[in-house]
N, CA and C atoms as an extended XYZ file, in Angstrom:
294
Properties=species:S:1:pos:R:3:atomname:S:1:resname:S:1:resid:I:1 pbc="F F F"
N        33.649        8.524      -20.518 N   UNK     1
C        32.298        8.020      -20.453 CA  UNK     1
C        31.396        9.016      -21.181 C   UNK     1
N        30.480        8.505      -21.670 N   UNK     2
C        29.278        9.513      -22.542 CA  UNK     2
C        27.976        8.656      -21.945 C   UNK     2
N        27.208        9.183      -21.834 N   UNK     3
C        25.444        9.723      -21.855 CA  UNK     3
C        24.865       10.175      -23.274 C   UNK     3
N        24.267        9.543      -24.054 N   UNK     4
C        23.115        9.456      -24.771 CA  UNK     4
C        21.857        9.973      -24.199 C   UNK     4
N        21.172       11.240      -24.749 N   UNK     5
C        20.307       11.709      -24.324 CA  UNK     5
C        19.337       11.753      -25.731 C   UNK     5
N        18.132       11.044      -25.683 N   UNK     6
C        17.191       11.057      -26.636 CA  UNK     6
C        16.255       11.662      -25.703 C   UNK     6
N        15.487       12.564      -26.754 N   UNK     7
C        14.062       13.608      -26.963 CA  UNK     7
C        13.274       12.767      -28.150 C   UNK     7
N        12.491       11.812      -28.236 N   UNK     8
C        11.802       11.723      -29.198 CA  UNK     8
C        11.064       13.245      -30.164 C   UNK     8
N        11.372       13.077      -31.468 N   UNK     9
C        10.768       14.084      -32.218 CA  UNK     9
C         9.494       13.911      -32.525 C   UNK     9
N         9.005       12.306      -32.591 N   UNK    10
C         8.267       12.038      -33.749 CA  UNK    10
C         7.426       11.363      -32.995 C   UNK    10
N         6.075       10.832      -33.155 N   UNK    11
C         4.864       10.822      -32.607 CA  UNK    11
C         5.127        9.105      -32.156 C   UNK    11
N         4.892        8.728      -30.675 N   UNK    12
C         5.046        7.062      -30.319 CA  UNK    12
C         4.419        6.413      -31.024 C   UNK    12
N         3.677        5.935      -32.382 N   UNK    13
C         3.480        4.936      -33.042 CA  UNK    13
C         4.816        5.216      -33.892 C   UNK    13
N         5.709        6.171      -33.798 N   UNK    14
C         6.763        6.127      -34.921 CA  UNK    14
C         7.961        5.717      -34.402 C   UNK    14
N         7.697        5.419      -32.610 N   UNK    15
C         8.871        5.173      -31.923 CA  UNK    15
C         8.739        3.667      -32.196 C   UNK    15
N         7.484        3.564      -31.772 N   UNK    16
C         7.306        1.959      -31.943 CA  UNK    16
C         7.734        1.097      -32.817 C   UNK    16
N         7.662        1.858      -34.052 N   UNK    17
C         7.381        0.912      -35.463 CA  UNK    17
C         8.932        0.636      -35.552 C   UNK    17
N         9.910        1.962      -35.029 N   UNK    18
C        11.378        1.427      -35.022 CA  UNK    18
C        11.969        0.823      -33.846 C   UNK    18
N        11.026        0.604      -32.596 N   UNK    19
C        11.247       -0.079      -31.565 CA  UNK    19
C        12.429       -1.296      -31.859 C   UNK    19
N        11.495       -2.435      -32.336 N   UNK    20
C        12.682       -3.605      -32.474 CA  UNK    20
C        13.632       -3.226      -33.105 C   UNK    20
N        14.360       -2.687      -34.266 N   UNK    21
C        15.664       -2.583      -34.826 CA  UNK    21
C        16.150       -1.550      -33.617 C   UNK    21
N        15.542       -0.713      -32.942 N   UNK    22
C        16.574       -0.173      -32.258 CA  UNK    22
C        17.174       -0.801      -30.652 C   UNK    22
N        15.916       -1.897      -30.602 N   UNK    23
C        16.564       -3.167      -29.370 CA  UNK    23
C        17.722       -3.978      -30.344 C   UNK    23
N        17.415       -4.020      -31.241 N   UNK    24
C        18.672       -5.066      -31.973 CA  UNK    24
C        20.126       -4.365      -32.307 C   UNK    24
N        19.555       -2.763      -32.099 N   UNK    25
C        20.880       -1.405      -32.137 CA  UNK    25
C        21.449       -2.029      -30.807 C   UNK    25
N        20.745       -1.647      -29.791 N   UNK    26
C        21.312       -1.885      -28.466 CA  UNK    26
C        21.786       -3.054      -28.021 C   UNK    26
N        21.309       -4.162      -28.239 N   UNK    27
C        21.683       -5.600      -27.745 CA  UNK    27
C        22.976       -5.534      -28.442 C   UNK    27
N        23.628       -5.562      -30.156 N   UNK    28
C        24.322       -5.341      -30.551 CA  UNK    28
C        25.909       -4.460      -29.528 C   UNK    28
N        25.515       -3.346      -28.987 N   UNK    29
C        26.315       -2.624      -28.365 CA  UNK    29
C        26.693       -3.357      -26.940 C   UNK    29
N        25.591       -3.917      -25.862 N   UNK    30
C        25.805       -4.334      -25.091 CA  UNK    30
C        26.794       -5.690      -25.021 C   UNK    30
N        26.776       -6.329      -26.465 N   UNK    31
C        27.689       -7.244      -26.780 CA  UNK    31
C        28.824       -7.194      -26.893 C   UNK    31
N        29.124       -5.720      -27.443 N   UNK    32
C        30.475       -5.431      -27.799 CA  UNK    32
C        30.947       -5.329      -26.442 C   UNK    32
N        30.102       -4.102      -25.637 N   UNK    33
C        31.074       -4.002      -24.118 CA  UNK    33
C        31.127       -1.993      -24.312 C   UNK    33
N        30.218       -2.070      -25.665 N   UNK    34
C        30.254       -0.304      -25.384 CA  UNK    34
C        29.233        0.164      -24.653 C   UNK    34
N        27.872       -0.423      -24.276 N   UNK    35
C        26.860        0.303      -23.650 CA  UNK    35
C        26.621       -0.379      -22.334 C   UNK    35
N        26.169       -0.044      -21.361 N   UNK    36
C        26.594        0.224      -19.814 CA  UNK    36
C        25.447       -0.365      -18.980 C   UNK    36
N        24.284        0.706      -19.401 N   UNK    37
C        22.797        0.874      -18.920 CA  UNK    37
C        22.167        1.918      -20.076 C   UNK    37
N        20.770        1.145      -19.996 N   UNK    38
C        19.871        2.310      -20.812 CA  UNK    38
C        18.561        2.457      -20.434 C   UNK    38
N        17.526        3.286      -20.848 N   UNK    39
C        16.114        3.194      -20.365 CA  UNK    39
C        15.478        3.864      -20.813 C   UNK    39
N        14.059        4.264      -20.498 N   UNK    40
C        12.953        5.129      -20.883 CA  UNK    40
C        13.113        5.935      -20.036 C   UNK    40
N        13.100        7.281      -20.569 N   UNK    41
C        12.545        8.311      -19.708 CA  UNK    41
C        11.693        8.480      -19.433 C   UNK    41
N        10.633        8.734      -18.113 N   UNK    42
C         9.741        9.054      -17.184 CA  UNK    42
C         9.576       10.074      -17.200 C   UNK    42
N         8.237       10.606      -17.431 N   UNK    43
C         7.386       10.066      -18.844 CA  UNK    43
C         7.875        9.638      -20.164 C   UNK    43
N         7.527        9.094      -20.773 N   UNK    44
C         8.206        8.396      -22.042 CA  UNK    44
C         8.248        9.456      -22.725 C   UNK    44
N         9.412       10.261      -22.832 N   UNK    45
C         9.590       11.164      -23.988 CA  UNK    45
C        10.892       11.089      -24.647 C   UNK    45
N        11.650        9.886      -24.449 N   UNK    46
C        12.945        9.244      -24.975 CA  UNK    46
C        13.754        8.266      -24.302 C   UNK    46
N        14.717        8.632      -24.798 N   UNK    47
C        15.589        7.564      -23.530 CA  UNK    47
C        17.077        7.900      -22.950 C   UNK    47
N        17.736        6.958      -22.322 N   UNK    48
C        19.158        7.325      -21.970 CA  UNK    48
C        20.256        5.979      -22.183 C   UNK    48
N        21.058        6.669      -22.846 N   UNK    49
C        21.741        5.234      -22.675 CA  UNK    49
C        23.600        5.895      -21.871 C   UNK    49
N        24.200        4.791      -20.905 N   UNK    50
C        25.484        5.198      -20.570 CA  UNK    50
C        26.329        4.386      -21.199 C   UNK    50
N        27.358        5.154      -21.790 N   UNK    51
C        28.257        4.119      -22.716 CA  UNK    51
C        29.690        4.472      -22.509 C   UNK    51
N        30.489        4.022      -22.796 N   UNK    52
C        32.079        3.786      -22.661 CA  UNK    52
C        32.969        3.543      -24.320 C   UNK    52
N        33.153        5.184      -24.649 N   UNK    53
C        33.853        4.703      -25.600 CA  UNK    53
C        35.461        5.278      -25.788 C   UNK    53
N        36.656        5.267      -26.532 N   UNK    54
C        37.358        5.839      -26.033 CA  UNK    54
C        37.907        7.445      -25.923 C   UNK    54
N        36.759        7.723      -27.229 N   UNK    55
C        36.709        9.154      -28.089 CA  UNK    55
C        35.466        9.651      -28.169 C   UNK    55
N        35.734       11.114      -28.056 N   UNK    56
C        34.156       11.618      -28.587 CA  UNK    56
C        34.019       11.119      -29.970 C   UNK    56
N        34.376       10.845      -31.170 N   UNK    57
C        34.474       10.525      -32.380 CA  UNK    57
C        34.070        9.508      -32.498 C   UNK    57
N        34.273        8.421      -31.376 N   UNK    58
C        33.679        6.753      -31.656 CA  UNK    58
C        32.501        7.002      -31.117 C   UNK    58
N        32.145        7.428      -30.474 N   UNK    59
C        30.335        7.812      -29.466 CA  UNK    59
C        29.723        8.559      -30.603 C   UNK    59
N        30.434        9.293      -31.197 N   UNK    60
C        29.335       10.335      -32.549 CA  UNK    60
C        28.930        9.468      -33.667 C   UNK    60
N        29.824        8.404      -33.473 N   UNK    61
C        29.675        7.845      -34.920 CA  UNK    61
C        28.756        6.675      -34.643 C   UNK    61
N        28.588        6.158      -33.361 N   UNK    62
C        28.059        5.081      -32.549 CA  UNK    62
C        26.758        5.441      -32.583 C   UNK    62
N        26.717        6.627      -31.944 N   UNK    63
C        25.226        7.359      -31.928 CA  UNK    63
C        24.421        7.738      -33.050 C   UNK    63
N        25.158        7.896      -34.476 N   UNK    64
C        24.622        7.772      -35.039 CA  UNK    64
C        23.802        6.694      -36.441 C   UNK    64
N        24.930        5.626      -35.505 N   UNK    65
C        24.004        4.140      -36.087 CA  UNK    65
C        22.741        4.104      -35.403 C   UNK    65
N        22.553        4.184      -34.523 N   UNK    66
C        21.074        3.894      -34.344 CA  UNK    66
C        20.270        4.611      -35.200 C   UNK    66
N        19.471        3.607      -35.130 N   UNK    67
C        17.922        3.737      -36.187 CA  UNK    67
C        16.961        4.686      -35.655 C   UNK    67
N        16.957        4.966      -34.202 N   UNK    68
C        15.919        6.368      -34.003 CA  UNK    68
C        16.778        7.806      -34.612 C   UNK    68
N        18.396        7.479      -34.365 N   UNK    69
C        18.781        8.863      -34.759 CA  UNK    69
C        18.561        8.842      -36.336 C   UNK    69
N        19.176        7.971      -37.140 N   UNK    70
C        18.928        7.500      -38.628 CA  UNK    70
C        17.541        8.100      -39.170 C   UNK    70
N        16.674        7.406      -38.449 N   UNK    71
C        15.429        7.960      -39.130 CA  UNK    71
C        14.728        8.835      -38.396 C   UNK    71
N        15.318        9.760      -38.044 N   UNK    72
C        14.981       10.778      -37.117 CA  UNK    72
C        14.085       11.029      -36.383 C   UNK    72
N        14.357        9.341      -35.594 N   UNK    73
C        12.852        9.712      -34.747 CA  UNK    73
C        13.158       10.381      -33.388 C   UNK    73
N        14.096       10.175      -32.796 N   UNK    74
C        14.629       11.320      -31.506 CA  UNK    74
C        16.320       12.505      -31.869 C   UNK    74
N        16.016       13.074      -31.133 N   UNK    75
C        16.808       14.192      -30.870 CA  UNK    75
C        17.664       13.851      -29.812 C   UNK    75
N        19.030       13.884      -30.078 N   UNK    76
C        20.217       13.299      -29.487 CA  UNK    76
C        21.272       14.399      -28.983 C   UNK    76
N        21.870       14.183      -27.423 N   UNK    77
C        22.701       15.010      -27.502 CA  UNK    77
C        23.373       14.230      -26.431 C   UNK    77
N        24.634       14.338      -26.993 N   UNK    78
C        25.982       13.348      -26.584 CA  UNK    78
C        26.699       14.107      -25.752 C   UNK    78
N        26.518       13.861      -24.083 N   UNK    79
C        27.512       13.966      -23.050 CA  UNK    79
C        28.483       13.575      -22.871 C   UNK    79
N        29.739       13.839      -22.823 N   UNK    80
C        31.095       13.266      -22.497 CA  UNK    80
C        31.254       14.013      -20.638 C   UNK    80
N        31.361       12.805      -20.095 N   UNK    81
C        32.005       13.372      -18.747 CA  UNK    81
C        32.964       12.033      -18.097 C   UNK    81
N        33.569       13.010      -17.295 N   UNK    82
C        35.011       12.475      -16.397 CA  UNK    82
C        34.467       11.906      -15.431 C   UNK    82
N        34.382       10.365      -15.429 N   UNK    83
C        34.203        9.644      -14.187 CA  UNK    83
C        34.717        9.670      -12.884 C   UNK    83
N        34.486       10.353      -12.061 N   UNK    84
C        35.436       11.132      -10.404 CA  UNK    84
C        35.241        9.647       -9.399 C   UNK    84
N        33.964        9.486       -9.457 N   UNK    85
C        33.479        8.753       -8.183 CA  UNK    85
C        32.327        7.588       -8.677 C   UNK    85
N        32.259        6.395       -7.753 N   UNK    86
C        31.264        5.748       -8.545 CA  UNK    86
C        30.696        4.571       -7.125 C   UNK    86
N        30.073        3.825       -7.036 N   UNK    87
C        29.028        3.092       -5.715 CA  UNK    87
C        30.667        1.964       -6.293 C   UNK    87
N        30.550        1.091       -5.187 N   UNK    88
C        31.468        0.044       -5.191 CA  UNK    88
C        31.031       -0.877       -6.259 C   UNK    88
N        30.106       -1.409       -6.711 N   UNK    89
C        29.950       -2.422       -7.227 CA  UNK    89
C        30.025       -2.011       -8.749 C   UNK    89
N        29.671       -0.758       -8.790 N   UNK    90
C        29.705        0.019      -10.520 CA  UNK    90
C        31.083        0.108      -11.128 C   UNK    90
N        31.663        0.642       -9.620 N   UNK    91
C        33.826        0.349      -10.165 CA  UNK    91
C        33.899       -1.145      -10.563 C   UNK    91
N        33.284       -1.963       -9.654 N   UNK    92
C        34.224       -3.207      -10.090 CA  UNK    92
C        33.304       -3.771      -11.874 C   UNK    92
N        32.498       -3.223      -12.422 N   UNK    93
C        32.040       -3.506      -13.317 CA  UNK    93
C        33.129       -2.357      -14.550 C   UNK    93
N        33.291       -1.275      -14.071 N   UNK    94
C        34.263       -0.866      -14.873 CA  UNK    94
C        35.394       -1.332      -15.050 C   UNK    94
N        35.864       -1.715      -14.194 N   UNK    95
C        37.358       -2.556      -14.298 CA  UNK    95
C        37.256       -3.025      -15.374 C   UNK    95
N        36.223       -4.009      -16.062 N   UNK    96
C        37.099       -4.561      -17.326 CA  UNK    96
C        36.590       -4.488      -18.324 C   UNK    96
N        36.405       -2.496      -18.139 N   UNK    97
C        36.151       -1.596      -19.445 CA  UNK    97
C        37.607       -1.430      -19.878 C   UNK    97
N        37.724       -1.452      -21.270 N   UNK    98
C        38.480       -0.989      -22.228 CA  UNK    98
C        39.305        0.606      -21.441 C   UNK    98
């Protein structure tokens, strides 16, 4: 499992203006079955996304299709961690992860 951690760099009319292509980044992913959950950080100073891929190599390369990393509007740093434990209903949504 990986965590997507965005820091916006660049001033919110610049998040904005790439807003929609980077909902059409994400909807895209959620289709495939690689992204999990995502959101704004509180206060809006980026976002998070949880994703499922099978390699650090497919998440680096994933992460860097998006259009905020592309056009450098946030600052990204890619967590890989070992899933131990999880609420009941989150396992049965993993089950028919890859």
């Amino acid at each position: 499992m990986f965590l997507f951690l965005l820091t916006y760099i660049k001033p919110l009319p610049e998040v904005e203006r790439f807003l929609p292509e980077h909902i059409r980044y994400l909807d895209r992913q959620y289709r495939a079955g690689r992204f999990l959950c995502s959101g704004r950080k509180i206060p809006r100073t980026g976002g998070v996304i949880l994703c499922n891929f099978p390699t650090r190599e497919e998440a680096q390369n994933m992460m860097e299709q998006d259009p905020f990393f592309r056009e450098g509007i946030a600052r990204y740093e890619l967590v890989e961690f070992a899933l131990s434990k999880a609420a009941e209903g989150f396992q049965r949504l993993l089950q028919g992860l890859p």
